[in-house]
C-alpha positions as CSV (number, residue, x, y, z in Angstrom):
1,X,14.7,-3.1,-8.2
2,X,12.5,-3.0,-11.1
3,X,9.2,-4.0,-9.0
4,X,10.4,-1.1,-6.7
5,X,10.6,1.6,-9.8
6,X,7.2,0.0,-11.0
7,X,5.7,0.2,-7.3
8,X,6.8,3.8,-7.7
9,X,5.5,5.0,-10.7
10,X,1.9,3.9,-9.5
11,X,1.8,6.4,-6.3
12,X,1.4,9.9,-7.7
13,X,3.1,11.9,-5.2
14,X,6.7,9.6,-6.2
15,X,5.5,9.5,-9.8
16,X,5.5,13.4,-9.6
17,X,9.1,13.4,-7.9
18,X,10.3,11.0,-10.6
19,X,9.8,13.0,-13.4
20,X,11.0,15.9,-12.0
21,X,14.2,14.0,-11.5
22,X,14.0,12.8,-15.0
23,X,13.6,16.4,-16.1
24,X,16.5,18.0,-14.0
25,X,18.5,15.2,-15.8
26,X,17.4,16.0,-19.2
27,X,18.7,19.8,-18.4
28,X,22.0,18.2,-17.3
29,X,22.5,16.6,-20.5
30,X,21.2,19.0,-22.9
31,X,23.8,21.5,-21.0
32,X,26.4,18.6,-21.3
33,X,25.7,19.0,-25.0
34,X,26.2,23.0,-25.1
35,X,29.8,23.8,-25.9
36,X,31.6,27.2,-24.7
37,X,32.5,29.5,-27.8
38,X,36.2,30.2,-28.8
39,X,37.5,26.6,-28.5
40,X,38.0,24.1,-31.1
41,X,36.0,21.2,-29.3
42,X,37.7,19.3,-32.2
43,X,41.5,19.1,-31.4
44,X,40.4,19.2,-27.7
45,X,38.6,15.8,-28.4
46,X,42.0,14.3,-29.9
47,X,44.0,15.7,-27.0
48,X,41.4,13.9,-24.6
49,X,41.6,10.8,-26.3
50,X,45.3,10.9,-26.3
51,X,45.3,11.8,-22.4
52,X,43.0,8.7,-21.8
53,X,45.4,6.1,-23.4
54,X,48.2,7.8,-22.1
55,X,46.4,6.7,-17.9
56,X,46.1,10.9,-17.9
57,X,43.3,12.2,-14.9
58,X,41.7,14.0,-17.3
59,X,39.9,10.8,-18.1
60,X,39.0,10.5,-14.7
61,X,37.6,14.0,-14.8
62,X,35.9,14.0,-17.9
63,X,34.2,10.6,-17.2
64,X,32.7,12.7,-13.5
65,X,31.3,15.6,-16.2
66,X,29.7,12.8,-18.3
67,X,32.1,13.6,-21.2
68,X,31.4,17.6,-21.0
69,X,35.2,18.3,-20.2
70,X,36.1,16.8,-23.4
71,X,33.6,18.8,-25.3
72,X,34.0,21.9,-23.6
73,X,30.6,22.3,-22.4
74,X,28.9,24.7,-20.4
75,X,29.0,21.9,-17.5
76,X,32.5,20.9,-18.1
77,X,33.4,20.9,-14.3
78,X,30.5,19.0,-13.4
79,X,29.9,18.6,-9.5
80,X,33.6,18.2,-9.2
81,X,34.2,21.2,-7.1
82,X,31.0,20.8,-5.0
83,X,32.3,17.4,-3.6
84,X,35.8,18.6,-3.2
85,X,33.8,22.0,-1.0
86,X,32.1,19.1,1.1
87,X,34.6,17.2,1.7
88,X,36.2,20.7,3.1
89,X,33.4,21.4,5.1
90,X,33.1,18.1,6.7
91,X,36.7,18.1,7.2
92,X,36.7,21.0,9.1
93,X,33.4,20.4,10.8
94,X,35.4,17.6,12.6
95,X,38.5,19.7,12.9
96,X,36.9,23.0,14.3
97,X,34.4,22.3,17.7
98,X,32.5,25.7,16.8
99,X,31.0,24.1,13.4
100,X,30.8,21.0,15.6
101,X,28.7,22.7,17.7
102,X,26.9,24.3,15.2
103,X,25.8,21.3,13.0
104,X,24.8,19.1,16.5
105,X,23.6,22.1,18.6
106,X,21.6,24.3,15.8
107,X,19.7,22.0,13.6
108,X,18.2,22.7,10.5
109,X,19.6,26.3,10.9
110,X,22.8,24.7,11.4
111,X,22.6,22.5,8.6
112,X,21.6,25.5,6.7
113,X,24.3,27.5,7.6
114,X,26.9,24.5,6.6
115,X,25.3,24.1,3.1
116,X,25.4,27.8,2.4
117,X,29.2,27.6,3.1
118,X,29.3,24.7,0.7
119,X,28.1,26.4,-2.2
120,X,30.2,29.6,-1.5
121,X,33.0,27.2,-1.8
122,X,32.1,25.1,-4.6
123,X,31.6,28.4,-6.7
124,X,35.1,29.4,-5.9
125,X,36.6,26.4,-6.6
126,X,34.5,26.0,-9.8
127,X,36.2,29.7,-10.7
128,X,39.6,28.2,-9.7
129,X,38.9,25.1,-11.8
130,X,37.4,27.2,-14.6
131,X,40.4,29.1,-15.0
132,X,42.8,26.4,-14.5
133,X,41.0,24.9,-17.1
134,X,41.5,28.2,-19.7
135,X,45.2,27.8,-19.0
136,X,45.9,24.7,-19.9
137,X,42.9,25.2,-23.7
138,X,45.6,28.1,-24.1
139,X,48.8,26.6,-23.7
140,X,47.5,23.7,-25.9
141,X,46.7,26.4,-28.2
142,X,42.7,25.0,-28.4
143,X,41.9,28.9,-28.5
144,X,39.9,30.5,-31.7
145,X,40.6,33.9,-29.4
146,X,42.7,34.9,-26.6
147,X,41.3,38.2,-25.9
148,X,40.7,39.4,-22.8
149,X,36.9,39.5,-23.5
150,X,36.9,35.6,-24.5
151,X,38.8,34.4,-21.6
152,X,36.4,36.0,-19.0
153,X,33.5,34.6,-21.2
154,X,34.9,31.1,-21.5
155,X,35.7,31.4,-17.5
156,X,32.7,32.8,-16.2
157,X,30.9,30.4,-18.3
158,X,32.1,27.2,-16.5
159,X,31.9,29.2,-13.3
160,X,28.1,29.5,-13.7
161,X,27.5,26.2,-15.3
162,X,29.3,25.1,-11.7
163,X,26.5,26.9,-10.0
164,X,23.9,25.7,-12.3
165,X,24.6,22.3,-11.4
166,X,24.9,22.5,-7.6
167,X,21.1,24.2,-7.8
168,X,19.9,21.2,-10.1
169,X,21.4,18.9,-7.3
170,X,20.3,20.2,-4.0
171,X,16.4,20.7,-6.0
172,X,16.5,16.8,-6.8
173,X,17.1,16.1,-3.1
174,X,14.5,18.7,-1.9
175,X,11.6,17.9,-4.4
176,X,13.1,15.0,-6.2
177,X,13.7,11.3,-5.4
178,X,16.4,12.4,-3.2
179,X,20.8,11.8,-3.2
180,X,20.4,14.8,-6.2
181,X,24.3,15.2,-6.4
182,X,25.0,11.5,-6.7
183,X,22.2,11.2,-9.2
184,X,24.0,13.8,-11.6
185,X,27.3,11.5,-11.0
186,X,25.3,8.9,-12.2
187,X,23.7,10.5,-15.1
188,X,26.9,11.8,-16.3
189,X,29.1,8.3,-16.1
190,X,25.6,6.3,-17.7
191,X,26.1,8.8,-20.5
192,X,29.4,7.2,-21.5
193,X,27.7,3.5,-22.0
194,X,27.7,4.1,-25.9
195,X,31.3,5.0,-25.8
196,X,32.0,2.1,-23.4
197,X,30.5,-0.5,-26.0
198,X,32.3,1.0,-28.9
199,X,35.3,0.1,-26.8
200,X,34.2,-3.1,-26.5
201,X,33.0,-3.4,-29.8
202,X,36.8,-2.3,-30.7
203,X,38.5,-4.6,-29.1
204,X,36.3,-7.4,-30.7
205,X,37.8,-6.1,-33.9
206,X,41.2,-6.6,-33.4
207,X,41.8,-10.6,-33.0
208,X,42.2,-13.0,-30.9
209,X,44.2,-10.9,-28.1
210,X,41.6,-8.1,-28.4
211,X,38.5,-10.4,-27.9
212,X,40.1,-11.7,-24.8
213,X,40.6,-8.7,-23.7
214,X,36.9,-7.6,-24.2
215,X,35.9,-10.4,-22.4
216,X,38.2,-10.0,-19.4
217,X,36.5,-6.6,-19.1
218,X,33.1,-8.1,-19.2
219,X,33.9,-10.5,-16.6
220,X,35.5,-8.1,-14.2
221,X,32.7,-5.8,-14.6
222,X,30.2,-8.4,-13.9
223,X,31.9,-9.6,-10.7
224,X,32.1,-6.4,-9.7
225,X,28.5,-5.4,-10.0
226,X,27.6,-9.0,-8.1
227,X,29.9,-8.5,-5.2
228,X,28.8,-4.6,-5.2
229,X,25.1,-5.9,-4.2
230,X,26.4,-8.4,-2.0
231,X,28.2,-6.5,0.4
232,X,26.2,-3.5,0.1
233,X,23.6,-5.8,1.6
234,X,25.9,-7.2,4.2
235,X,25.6,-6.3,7.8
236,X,26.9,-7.2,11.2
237,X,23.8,-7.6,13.7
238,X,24.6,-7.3,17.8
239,X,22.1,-8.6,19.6
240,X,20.3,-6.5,21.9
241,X,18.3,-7.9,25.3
242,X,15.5,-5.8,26.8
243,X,15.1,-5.8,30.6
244,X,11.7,-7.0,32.0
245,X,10.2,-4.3,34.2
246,X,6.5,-4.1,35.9
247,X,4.6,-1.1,35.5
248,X,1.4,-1.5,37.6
249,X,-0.2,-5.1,36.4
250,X,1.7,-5.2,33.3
251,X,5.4,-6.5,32.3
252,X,7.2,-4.7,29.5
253,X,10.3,-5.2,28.3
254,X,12.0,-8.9,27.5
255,X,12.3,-8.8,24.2
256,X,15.6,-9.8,21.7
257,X,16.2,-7.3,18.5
258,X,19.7,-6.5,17.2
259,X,21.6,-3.3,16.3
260,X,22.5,-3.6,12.6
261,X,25.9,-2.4,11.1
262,X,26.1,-2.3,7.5
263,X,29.7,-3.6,6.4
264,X,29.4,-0.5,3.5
265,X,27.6,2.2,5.8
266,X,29.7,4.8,3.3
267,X,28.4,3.8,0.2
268,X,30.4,5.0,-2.8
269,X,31.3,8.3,-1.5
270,X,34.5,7.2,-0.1
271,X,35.5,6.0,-3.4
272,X,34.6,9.8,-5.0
273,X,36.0,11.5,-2.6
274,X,39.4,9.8,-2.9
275,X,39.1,10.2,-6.8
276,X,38.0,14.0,-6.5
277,X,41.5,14.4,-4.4
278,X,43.9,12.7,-6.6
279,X,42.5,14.8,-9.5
280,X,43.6,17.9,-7.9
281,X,47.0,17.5,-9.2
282,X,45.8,17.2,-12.3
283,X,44.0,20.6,-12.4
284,X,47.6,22.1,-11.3
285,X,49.4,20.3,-14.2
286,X,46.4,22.8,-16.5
287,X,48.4,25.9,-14.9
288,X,52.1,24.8,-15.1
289,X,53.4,22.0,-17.3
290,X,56.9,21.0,-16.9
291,X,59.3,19.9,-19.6
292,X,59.9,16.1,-20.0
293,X,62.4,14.5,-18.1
294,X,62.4,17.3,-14.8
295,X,61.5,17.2,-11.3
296,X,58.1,18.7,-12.0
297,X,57.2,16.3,-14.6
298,X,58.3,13.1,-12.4
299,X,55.9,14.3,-9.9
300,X,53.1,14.6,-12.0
301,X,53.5,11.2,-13.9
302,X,53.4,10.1,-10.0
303,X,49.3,10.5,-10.3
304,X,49.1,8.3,-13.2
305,X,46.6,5.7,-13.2
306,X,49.0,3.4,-13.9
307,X,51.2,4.9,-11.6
308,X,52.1,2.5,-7.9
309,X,52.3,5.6,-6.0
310,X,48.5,6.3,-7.4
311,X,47.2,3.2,-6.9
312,X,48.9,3.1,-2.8
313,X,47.1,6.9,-2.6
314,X,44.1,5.5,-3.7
315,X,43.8,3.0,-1.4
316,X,44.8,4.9,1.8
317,X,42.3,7.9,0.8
318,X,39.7,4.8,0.5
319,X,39.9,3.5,4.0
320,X,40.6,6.4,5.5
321,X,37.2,8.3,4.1
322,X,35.3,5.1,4.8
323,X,36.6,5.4,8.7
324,X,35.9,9.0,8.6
325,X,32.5,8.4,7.6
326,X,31.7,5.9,9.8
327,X,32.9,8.1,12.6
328,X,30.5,10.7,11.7
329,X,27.3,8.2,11.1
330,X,28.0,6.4,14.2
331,X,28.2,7.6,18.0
332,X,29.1,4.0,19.7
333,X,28.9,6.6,23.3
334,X,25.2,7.9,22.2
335,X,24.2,4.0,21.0
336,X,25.3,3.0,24.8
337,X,23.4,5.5,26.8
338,X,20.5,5.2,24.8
339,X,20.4,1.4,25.3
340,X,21.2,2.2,29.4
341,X,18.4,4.7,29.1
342,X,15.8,2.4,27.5
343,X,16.8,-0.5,29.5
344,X,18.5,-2.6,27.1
345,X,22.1,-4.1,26.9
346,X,24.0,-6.4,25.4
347,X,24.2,-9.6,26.8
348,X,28.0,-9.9,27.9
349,X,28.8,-6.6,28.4
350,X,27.3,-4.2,31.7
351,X,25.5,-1.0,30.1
352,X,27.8,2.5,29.9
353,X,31.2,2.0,28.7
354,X,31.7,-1.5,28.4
355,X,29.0,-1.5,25.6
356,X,30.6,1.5,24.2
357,X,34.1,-0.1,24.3
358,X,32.7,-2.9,22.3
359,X,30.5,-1.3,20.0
360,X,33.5,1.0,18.9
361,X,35.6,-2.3,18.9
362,X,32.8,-3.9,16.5
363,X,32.3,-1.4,14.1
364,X,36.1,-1.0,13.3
365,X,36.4,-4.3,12.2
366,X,33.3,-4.1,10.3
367,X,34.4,-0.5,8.4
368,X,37.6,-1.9,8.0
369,X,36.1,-5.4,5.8
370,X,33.7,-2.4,4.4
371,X,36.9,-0.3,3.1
372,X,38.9,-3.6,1.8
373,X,36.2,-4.5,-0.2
374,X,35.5,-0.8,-1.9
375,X,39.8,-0.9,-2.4
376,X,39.3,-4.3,-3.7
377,X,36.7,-2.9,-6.6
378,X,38.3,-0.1,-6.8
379,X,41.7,-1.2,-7.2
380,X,41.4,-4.4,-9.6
381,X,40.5,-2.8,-12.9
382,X,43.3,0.3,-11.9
383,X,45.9,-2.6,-11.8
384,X,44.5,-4.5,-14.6
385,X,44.7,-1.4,-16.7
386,X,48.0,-0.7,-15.7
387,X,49.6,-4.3,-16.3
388,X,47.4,-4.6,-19.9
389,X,47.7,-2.1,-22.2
390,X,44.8,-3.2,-24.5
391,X,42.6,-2.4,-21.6
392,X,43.5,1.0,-20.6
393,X,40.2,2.5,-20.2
394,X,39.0,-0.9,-18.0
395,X,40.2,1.3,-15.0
396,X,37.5,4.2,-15.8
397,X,35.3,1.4,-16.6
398,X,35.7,-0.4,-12.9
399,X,35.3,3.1,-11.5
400,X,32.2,3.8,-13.0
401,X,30.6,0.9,-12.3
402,X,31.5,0.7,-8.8
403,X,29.7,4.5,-8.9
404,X,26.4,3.7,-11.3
405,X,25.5,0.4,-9.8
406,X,26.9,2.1,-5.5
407,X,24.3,5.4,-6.4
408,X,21.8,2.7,-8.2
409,X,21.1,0.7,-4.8
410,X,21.3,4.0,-2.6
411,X,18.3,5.2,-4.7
412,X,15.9,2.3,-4.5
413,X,16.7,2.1,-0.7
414,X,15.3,5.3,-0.6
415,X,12.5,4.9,-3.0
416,X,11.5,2.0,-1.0
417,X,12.1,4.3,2.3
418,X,9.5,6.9,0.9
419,X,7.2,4.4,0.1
420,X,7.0,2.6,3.3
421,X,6.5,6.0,4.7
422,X,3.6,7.1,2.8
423,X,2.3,3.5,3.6
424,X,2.1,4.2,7.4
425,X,0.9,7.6,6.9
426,X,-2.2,6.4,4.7
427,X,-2.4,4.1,7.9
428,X,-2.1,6.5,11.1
429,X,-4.9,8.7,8.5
């Protein structure tokens, strides 16, 4: 990884799309840093810290803004609503054949057309957040003013800093190092490292029961990183045979490869994606928030982190978005024509649907060891937080690993990508 970053940094044209990334990301903190006016960032900081201990969402949510929901900053709903507008979009590109059509058929105009949409929707929900957001800072009575004047400010405000953010994101990916919405993520969740080891440090503090609980948070987060990197590595390969054919005086054809299937095609996305959903409930509980003991309340203490309904959500919402995005990233139908086309099969199965059939057959088995081990990661620190309560924040700690070191290996794979490109264009030149 390091050799790859160094390798980097000595072509200029990467160098150049570096630092630009670097200085996108310096804008996302300094805004992270900015807090909205009329709110006493102060009790708000208790009430988060409360919510935390307490297994609350909010700690789910202010770890995704890198600790701006908590503060009150201008970036407070961080790229939140953008991933819950693409999982929409992508939801209903599958559901609806006309935006099928549109995003296979019409090609970058296509594409273009989809992304629009996305930010159309991501603003809204960012306004819908926003002001679910001002409901609950005036119920909790966080509000220096509740004029009419200060509520649209403090609204509009996160609205725009919603905006702000999706712009900073799609220009990584256009004239950065690429992945520029999962780059924020990361920036936001590194962010919270100092906080992290004051935890830790904490917990060192407090005896014998408290060191081994440090330590047991150490060595979870460790085996998590390691078996992160393994299976993200991991891939089935199906060999692939080559018909000979004679084409004047020469033979082509004969040769073996393999079509590779990477146990983890998803990366880390179903993981956000399930945790952007279960925090919806959360942003109703900022609108309406029930007396102890009712229905309402029951429901919402459902979406606990420590919570077994929770953790079973989680888990479902996992393996189902990593099917769902294996579905979209791999046609088996499209992989067996274009084998039949190019003369190649699998050796065992005759070319057209029978190499379909198994392909299909094939990659459910490997998404479904793919989805098992992002539940496993994801799911160990959530039940270890929930059994222990010295270690309630070890859940937000597994998550964010699973995210930082997920987005970490998806961006030198794409360093190394651009790289290797740039190689063969300095040799076709």
């Amino acid at each position: 990884m390091f050799q790859t970053l160094k390798n980097a940094w000595a072509m200029p044209e990467l160098r150049k799309k570096i630092l630009y990334t670097l200085f996108i990301i310096l804008i996302f903190r300094f805004g992270s840093c900015i807090p909205v006016p009329f709110i006493d960032t102060q009790l708000l900081a208790q009430y988060f810290e409360q919510a935390s201990t307490n297994g609350s969402m909010l700690g789910y949510l202010d770890m995704f803004s890198g600790g701006g929901l908590s503060r009150a900053t201008i970036f407070a709903m961080s790229i939140t609503p953008y991933i819950n507008a693409s999982i929409i979009l992508q939801l209903l590109t599958v559901a609806i054949p006309a935006l099928e059509r549109m995003v296979k058929d019409g090609g970058e105009e296509g594409r273009k057309k989809i992304a629009s949409w996305t930010r159309y929707v991501g603003v809204l929900l960012g306004l819908l957040q926003g002001l679910s957001y001002y409901a609950l800072l005036r119920n909790q009575g966080f509000l220096s003013d509740k004029g009419v004047l200060a509520a649209a400010t403090i609204v509009m405000t996160f609205t725009a800093g919603t905006a702000l953010i999706m712009w900073m994101g799609e220009h990584i990916t256009q004239k950065g190092i690429g992945n520029g919405i999962s780059i924020i993520l990361f920036a936001g969740i590194v962010s919270r490292g100092p906080s992290l080891m004051r935890t830790l440090g904490n917990l060192f503090q407090t005896g014998t029961s408290g060191i081994v609980s440090a330590i047991l948070m150490i060595i979870i987060g460790i085996f998590i990183v390691v078996f992160i990197v393994f299976m993200s590595n991991a891939e089935r390969r199906i060999p692939v045979q080559y018909a000979k054919r004679v084409v004047g005086r020469k033979m082509y054809g004969g040769q073996s490869t393999h079509l590779p299937i990477k146990v983890n095609a998803s990366g880390v996305m179903p993981i956000i994606f399930a945790s952007s959903i279960l925090a919806l409930p959360q942003t109703v509980s900022m609108f309406w928030q029930p007396e102890a003991g009712t229905v309402g309340a029951h429901i919402l203490n459902l979406f606990s982190q420590r919570s077994v309904v929770y953790i079973v959500l989680y888990a479902l919402l996992i393996l189902a978005f990593a099917y769902f995005y294996a579905s979209i990233q791999f046609n088996p139908i499209e992989i067996a024509n274009n084998l039949k086309k190019n003369g190649g099969f699998i050796p065992g199965f005759r070319p057209g649907k029978p190499t379909s059939d198994f392909i299909t057959k094939a990659l459910g088995k490997v998404t479904f060891v793919g989805a098992v081990f992002l539940g496993i990661v994801a799911l160990v620190p959530l039940i270890v937080g929930a059994i222990s309560t010295n270690l309630s924040n070890v859940a937000l700690g597994g998550t964010s690993v699973i995210i930082v070191v997920g987005v970490a290996l998806d961006t030198v794979k794409q360093m190394e990508a651009q790289m290797l490109m740039r190689h063969h264009k300095g040799f076709l030149e």
